[in-house]
C-alpha positions as CSV (number, residue, x, y, z in Angstrom):
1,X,-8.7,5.4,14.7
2,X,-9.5,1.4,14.6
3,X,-9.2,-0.6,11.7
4,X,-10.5,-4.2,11.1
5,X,-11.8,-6.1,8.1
6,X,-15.4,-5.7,7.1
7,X,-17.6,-8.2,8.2
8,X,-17.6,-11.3,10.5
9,X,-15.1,-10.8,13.2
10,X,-13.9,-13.0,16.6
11,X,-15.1,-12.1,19.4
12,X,-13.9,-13.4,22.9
13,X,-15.9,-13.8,26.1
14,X,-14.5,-12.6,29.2
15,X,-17.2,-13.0,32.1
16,X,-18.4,-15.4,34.5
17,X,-21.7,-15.6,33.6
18,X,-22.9,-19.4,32.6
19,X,-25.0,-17.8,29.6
20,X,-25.4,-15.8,26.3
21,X,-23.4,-16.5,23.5
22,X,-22.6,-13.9,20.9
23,X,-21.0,-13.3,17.3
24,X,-20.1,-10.0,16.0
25,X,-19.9,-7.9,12.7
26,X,-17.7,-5.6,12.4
27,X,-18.4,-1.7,10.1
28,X,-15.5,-0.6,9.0
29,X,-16.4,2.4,7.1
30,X,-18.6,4.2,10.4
31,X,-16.4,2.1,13.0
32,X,-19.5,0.1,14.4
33,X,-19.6,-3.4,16.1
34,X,-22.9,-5.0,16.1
35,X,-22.8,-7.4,18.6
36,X,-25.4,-10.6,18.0
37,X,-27.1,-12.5,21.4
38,X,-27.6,-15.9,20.2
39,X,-28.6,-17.1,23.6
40,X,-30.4,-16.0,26.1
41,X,-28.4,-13.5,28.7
42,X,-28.6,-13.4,32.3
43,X,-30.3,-10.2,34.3
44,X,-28.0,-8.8,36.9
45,X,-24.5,-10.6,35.5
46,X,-21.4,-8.9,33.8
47,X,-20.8,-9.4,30.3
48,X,-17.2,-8.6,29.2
49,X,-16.3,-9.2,25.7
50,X,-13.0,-8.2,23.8
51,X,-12.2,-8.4,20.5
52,X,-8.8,-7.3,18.0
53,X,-8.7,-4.2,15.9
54,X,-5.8,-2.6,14.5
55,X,-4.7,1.3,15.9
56,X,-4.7,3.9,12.9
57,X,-1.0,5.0,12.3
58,X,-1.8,8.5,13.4
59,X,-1.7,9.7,17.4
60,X,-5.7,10.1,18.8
61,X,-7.3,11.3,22.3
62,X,-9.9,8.6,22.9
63,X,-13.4,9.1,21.3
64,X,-16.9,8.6,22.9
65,X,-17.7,5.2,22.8
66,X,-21.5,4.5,22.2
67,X,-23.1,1.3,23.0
68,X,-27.2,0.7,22.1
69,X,-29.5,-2.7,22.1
70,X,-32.3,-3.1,19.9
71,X,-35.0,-5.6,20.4
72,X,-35.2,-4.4,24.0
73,X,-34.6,-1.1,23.1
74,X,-32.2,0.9,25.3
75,X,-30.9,4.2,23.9
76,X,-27.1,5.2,22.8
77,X,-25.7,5.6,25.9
78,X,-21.9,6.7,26.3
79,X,-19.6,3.8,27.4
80,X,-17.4,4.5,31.1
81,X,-13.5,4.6,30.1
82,X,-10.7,3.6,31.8
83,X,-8.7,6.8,32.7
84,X,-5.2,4.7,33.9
85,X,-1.8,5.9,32.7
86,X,0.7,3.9,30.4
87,X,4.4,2.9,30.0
88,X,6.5,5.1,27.5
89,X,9.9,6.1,27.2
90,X,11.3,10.1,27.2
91,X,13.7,11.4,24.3
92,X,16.7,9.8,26.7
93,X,15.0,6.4,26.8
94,X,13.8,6.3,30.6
95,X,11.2,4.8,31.3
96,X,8.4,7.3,32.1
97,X,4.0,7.3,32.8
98,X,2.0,8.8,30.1
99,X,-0.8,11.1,31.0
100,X,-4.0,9.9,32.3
101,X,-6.5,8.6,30.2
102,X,-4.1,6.4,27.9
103,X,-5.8,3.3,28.7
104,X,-9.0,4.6,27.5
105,X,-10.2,2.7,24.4
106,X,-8.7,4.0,21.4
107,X,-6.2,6.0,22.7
108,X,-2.9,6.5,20.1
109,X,0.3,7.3,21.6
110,X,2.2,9.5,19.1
111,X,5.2,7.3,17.8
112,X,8.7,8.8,18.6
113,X,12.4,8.8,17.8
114,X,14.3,9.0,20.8
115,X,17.9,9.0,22.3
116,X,18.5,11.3,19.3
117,X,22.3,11.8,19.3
118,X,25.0,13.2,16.6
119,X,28.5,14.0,17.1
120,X,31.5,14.1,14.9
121,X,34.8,11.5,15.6
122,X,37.0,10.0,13.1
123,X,37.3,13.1,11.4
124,X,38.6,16.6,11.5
125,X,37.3,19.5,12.9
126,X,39.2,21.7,11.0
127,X,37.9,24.2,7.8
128,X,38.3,22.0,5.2
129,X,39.3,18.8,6.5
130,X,37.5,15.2,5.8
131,X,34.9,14.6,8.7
132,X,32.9,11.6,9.8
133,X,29.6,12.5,11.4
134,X,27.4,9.4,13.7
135,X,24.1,9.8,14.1
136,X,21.9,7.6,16.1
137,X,18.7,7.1,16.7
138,X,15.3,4.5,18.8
139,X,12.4,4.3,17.5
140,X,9.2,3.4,19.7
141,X,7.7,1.7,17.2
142,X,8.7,-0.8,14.8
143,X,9.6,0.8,11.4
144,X,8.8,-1.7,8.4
145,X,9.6,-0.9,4.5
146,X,6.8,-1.2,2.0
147,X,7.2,-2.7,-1.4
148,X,6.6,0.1,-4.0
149,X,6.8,2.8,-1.6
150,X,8.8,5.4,0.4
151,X,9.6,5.7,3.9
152,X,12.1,8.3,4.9
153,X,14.3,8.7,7.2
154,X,15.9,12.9,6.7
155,X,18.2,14.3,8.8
156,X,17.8,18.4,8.3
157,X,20.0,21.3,9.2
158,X,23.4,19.8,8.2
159,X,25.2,23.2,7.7
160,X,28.9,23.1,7.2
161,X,28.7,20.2,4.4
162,X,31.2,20.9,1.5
163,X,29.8,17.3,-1.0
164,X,28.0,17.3,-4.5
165,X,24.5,16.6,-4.0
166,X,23.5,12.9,-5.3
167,X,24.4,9.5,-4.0
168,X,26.6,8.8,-0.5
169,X,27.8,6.2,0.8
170,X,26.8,5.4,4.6
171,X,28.9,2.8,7.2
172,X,28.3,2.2,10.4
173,X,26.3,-0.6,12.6
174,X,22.7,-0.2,10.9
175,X,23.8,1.1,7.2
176,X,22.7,-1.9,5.7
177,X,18.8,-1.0,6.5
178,X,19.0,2.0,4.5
179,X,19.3,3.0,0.7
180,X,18.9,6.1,-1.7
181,X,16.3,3.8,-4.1
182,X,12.9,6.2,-3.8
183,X,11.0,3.4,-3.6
184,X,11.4,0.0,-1.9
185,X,12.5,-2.9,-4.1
186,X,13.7,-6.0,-2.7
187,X,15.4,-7.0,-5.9
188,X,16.6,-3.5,-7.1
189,X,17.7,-1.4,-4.1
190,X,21.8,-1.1,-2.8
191,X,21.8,-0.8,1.0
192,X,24.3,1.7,2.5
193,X,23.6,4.2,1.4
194,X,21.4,7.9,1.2
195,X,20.6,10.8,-0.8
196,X,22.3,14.2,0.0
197,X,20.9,17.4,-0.9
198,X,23.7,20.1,-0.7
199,X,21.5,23.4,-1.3
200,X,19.1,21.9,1.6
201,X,21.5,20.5,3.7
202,X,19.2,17.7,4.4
203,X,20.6,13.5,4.3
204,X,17.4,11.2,3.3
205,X,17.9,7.6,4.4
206,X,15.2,5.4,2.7
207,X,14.4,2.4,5.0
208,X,15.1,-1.1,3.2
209,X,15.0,-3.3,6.0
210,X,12.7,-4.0,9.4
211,X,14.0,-1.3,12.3
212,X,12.3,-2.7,15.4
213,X,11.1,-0.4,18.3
214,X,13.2,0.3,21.1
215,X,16.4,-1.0,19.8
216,X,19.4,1.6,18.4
217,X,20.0,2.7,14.9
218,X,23.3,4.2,14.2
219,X,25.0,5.0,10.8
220,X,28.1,7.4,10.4
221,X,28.5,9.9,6.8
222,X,31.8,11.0,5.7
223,X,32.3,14.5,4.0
224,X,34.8,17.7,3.8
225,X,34.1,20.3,5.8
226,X,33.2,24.0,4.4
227,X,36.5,26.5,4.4
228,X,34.9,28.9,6.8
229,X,34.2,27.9,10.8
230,X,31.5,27.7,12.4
231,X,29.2,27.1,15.4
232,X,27.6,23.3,15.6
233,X,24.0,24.0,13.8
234,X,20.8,22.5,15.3
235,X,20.2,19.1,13.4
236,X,16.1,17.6,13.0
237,X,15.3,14.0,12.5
238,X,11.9,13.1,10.8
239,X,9.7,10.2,9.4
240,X,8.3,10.7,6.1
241,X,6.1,8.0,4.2
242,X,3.9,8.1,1.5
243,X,2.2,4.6,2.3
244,X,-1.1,6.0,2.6
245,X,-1.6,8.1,-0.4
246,X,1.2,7.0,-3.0
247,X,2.4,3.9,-2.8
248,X,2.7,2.4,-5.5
249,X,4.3,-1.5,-6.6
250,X,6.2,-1.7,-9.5
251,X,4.4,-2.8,-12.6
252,X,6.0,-5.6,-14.2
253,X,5.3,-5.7,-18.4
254,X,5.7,-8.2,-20.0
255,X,5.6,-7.6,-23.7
256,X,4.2,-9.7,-26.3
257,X,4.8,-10.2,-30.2
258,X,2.1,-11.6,-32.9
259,X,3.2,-11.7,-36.1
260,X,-0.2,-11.0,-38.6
261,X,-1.9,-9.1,-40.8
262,X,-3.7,-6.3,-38.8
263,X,-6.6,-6.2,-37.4
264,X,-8.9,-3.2,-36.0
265,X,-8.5,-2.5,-32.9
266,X,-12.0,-3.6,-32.2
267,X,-11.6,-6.3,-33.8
268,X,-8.1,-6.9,-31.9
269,X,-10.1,-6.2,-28.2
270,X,-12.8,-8.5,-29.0
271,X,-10.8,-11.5,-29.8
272,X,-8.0,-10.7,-27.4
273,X,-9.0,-14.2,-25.4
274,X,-8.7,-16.2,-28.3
275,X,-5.6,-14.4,-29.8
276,X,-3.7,-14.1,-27.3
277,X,-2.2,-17.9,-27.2
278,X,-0.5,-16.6,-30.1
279,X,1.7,-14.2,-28.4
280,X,4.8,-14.8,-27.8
281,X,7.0,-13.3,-24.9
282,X,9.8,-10.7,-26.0
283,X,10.5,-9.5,-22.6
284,X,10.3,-8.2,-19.3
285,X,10.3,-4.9,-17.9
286,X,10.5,-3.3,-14.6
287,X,8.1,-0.3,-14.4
288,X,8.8,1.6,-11.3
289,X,5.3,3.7,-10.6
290,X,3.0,4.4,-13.3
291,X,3.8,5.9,-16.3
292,X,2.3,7.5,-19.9
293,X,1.4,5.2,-22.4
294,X,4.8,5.7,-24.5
295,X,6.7,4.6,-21.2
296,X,5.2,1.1,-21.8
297,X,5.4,0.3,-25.5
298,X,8.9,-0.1,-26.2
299,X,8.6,2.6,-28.3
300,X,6.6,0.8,-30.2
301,X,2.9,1.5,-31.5
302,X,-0.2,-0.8,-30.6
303,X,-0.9,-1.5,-34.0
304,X,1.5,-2.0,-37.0
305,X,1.0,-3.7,-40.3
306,X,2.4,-6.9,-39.3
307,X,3.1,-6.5,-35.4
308,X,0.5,-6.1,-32.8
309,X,1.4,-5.6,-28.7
310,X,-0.2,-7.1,-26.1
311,X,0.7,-6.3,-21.9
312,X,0.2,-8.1,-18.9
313,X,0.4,-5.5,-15.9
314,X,1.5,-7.2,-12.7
315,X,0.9,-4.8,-9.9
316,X,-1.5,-2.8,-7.3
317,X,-2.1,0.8,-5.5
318,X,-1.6,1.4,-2.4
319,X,-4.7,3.9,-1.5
């Protein structure tokens, strides 16, 4: 559930003792930090040293926390945790304690939406009638968009909707942090607007721009409603993301032109280096994701009799 970069990392000394210095590596793959004496330490005095990971994006209980010498060899023995409580916030927003044991090391607080409210105004509430629905929303953490990828906001259990499925339009105070793009581009996503899906009367808001934690999201969505009455339906809010697994940047290709007789392709690999200053730029493309090999030709094959292709790929994964 801790994430740091492999290797050297800073550690700071909290104690009162006059002596022992120490550096630290950090393992990121088995979660390990070996801690270096480079000075002698003192018998009998308390050694306190901290040091800054990052907390995995998924809620954790605290693990067992090992700590071993070598040198002086003293055997894996489990580390005392703190068992205090911490400050959080109910579905209404009030403050509230956690359980115990949330200031033990490691411990992940599952993030929340809270203060979770929808109603209808503006509208009619009539069979139908044109209807405005708000919908608001806190998060407790901050909620960030990621070039290249999705995060989702979906709002399930809309019953009652009479609208095509495709492209709406969204107003309200905090439209302008949403869009229907599937995956974030600075340059090529409209804010204000979402994705409706009228068979699964679901509303997917794809975050565009920073939501910070504890502060109020609200966005209203105009429609007709059906021709038949009807009780209000139990709505859901969730977070979806594919940061971790799919994410992906857009490739940007830029294609190249060489008038000359052809070559083999081995022939074309091999001097590739050399050939290339020879290329000149046609154009650009925007490649969302990664596609077959036909999506990034043109149309056009490698090799010709008189025109060869060359690509630059611009672009990472997200694993």
């Amino acid at each position: 559930g801790s994430h740091a970069t492999h290797g050297q990392i800073d550690l700071t000394v909290v104690t009162l003792a006059t002596s022992g210095e120490f550096s630290g590596t950090w393992h990121d793959t088995d979660k390990t930090l070996i801690i270096n004496v480079n000075e002698d330490t003192q018998p009998g005095k308390d050694y306190r040293i901290s040091f800054s990971l990052t907390n995995d994006k998924r809620a954790q209980t605290s693990p067992t926390i090992m700590i071993q010498t070598s040198g002086i060899v003293i055997q894996a023995t489990e580390m005392i945790s703190d068992v205090g409580k911490l400050d959080t916030l109910d579905d209404d927003g009030i403050s509230i304690k956690t359980p115990t044991g949330a200031k033990s090391p490691m411990f992940i607080l599952a993030p929340k939406l809270i203060k979770r409210y929808a109603h209808q105004a503006g509208g009619s509430a009539w069979p139908a009638q044109e209807n405005l629905l708000t919908l608001s929303f806190m998060p407790t953490v901050d909620i960030d968009p990621i070039a290249g990828a999705t995060v989702s906001l979906m709002i399930t259990g809309l019953k009652g909707i009479d609208k095509a499925s495709g492209v709406v339009t969204l107003a309200g105070a905090s439209a302008n942090k949403f869009s229907d793009c599937r995956r974030y581009d600075a340059n090529e996503c409209t804010s204000a607007r979402a994705v409706w899906d009228q068979l699964g009367r679901k509303l997917t808001m794809n975050v565009i721009a920073a939501i910070a934690a504890s502060v109020e999201v609200t966005v209203t969505f105009a429609f007709n409603n059906t021709k038949k009455g009807q009780d209000s339906p139990e709505l859901s809010i969730e977070l979806v993301t594919d940061v971790d697994s799919l994410a992906r940047k857009g490739l940007t290709l830029i294609e190249y032109n060489r008038t000359a007789p052809a070559l083999s392709l081995a022939n074309t690999v091999a001097l590739a280096d050399t050939r290339f200053t020879e290329f000149s730029k046609v154009s650009t493309k925007k490649v969302i994701g990664l596609l077959p090999k036909i999506n990034l030709t043109n149309d056009r094959d490698y090799l010709s009799k008189n025109t060869q292709l060359g690509a630059v790929y611009e672009g990472y994964l997200l694993i």
